[in-house]
C-alpha positions in Angstrom: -11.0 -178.4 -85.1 -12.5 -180.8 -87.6 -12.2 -184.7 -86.3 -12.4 -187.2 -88.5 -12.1 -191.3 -87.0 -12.5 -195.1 -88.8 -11.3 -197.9 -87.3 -8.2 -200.6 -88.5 -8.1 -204.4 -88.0 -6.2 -203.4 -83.8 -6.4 -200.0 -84.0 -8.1 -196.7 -84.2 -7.1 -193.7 -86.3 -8.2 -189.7 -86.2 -7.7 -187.2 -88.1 -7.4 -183.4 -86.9 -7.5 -180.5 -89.2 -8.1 -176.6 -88.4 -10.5 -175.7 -91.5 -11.5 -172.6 -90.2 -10.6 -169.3 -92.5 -9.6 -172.0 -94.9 -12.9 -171.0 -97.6 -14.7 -167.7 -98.3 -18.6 -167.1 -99.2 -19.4 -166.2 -101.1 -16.7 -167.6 -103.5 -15.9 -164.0 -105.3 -13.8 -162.9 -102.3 -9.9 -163.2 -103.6 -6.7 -164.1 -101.6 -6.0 -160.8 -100.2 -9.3 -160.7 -98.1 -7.4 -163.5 -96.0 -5.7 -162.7 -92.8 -2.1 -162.3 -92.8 -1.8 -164.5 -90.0 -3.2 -167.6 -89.7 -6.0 -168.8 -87.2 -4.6 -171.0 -84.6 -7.0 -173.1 -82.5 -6.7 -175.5 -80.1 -8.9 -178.7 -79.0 -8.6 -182.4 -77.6 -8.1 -185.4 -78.5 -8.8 -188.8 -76.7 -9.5 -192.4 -77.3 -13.1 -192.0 -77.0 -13.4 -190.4 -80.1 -13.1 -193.7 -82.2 -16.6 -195.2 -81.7 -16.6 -199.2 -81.2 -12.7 -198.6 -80.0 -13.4 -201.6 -78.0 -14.7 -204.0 -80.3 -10.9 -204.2 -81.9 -9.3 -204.0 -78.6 -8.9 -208.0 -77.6 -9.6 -209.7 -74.2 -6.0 -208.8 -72.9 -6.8 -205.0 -73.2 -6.3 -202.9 -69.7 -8.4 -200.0 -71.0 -5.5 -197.6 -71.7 -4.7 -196.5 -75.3 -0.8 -195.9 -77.1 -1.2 -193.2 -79.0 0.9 -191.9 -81.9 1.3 -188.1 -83.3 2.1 -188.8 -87.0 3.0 -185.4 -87.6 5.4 -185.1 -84.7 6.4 -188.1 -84.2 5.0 -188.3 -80.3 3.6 -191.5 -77.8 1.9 -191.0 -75.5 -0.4 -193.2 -73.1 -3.9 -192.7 -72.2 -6.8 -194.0 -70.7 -9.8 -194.1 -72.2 -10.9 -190.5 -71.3 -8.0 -188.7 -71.3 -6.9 -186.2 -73.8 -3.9 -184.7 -75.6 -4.3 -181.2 -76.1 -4.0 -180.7 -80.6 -2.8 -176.9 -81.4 -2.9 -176.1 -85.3 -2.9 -173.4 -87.3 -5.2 -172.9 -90.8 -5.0 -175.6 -93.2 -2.5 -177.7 -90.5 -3.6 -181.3 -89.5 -2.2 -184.1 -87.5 -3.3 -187.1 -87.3 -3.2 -190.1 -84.6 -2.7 -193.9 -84.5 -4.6 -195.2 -81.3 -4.1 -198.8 -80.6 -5.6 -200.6 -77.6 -2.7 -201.5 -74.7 -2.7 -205.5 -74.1 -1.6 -206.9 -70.8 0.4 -209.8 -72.2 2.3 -212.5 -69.6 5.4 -211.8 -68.0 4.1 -207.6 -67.3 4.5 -206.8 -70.9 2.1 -203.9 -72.1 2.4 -203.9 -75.7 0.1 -202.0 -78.5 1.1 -202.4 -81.7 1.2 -199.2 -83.6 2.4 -200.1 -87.3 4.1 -198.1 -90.3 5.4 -194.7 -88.9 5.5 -193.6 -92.3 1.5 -193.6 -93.0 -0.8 -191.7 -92.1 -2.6 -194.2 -91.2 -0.2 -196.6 -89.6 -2.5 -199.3 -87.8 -4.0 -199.9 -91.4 -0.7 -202.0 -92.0 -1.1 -204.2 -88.9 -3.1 -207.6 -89.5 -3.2 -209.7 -86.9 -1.4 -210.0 -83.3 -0.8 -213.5 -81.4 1.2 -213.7 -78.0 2.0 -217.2 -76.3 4.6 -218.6 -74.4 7.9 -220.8 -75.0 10.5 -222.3 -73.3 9.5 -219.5 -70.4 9.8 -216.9 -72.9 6.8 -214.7 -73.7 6.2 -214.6 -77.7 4.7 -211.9 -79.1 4.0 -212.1 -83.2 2.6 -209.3 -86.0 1.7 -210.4 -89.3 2.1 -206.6 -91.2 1.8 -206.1 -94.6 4.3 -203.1 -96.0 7.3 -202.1 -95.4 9.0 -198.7 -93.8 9.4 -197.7 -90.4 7.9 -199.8 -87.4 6.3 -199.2 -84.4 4.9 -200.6 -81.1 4.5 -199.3 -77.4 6.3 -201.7 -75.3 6.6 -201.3 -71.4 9.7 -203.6 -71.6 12.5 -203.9 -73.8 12.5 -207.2 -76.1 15.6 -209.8 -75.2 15.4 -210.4 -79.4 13.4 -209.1 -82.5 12.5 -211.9 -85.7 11.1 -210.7 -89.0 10.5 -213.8 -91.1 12.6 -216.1 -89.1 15.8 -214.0 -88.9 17.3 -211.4 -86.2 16.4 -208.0 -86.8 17.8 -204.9 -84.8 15.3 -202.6 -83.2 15.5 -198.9 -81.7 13.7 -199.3 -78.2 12.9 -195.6 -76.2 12.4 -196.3 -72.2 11.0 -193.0 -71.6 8.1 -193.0 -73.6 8.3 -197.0 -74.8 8.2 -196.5 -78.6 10.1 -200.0 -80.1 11.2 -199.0 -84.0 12.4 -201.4 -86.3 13.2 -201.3 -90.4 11.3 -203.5 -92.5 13.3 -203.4 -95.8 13.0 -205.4 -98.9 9.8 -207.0 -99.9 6.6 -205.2 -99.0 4.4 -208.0 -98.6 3.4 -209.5 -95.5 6.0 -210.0 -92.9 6.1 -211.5 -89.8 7.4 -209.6 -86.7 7.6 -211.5 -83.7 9.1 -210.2 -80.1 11.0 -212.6 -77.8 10.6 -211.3 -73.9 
């Protein structure tokens, strides 16, 4: 498998395509000279295959990764060795959003993943800022765009603002994927979590 990485402003992002069989040499050799089935391979991916992963990872980080299958739409969490195990077949590709896990206050893990919609969906994710309020942890996200939303949350938000108004969200316990709509204007928006 062919593994391409760059890095976002909070996250990392890889790409994973099976070239192989995809080209003949020399270039005479027609269609029919391909196999009838495709090649399927297999391989790995992890964390550690974003170089400088930890520059954009924040003081907060814990060292363990969220990490989001665009393709199939899967989180998982991983530390900074571990794998997920990538099977495609010729000319197939996935490719993977993995954003740095913070340990914010209150036991809230939180990684901000960004547009679902995009291949590369930490590109949309500018900044992140957590504090606390009245007792209440405050976690914001200035995003630019607008689509799908994601984070990996270990806890369920009590409330979900975009630009100063209540916003419903999806939130999935088993595997901690928090979706929300951003409709309307694709500019920047501000996203902010109350725990």
């Amino acid at each position: 498998l062919l593994k391409i990485w760059n890095l976002n402003k909070l996250s990392g992002v890889v790409g994973v395509f099976n070239c192989q069989g995809a080209g003949s040499w020399p270039l005479k050799q027609t269609i029919k000279d391909m196999p009838s089935t495709p090649l399927v391979i297999s391989g790995n991916v992890s964390p550690c295959d974003v170089e400088f992963i930890e520059d954009v990872a924040g003081e907060n980080w814990n060292g363990d990764f969220a990490v989001y299958a665009f393709n199939s739409g899967s989180l998982s969490r991983l530390p900074m060795n571990g794998n997920i195990k990538v099977t495609l077949a010729t000319l197939k590709c996935e490719t993977f959003t993995i954003s740095p896990i913070r340990v914010l206050g209150e036991g809230v893990h939180f990684a901000p993943i960004g547009l679902l919609d995009m291949y590369n969906s930490g590109g949309a994710v500018e900044s992140i800022d957590e504090n606390m309020k009245n007792s209440s942890e405050l976690i914001k996200i200035k995003v630019r765009g607008c689509g799908r939303f994601g984070a990996y949350t270990s806890l369920k938000p009590r409330s979900c603002m975009v630009d100063m108004e209540e916003e419903e969200f999806i939130y999935n316990s088993e595997n901690g994927l928090l979706t929300l709509d951003l409709t309307g204007d694709c500019n920047f928006r501000d996203i902010e979590f109350i725990y």
